[in-house]
N, C-alpha and C positions, 0 to 999 in steps of 0.2 A: 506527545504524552497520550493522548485520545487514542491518535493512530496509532501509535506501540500497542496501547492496551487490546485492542482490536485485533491485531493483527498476533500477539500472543493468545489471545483466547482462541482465535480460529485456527492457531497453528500452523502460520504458515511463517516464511523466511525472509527476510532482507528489510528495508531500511527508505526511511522518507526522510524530506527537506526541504521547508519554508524556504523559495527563491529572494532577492531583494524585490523581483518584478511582482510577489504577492502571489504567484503561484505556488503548486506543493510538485516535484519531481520524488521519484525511489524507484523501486525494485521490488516484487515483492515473486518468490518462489513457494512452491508447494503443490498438494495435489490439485490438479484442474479443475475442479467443485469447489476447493476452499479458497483460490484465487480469485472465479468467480463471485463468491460471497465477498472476497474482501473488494472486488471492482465493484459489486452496488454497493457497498456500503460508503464505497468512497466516493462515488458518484451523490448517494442519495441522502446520506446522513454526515458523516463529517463529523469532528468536532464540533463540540457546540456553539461557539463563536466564528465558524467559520462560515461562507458565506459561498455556494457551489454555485455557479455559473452553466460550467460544461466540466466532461472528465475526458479526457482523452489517450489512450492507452497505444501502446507501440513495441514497437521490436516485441511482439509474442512470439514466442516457442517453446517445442519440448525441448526439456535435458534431461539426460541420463540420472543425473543426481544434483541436490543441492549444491551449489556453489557458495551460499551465504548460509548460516544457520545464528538461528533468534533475529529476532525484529526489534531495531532501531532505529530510534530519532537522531539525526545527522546536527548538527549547530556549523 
């Protein structure tokens, strides 16, 4: 919910999901400044019940074009 809202306001693309192990896995596409804004925010802010440890980010690269479009919360 937090993260959707977040991740619609900066405008960027793709989708997060509370693991059972308490972690958050997604995807998140858009321009490379607004992906940046949305990795500290997910690093340093969070929802506000949530409780950040470390953030650890992977598989980066560029693509030609979105492959996801709007931002989603997974169940």
């Amino acid at each position: 919910m937090y993260t959707e809202d977040e991740g619609k306001k900066l405008g960027v693309s793709g989708w997060v999901k509370n693991t059972r192990q308490g972690t958050v896995v997604g995807q998140v596409q858009g321009p490379y400044i607004k992906v940046n804004e949305m990795k500290v925010w997910l690093s340093k802010v969070g929802s506000p019940s949530s409780r950040i440890d470390r953030a650890e980010f992977s598989n980066e690269k560029d693509i030609p074009k979105l492959e996801i479009h709007g931002f989603v919360t997974r169940y």
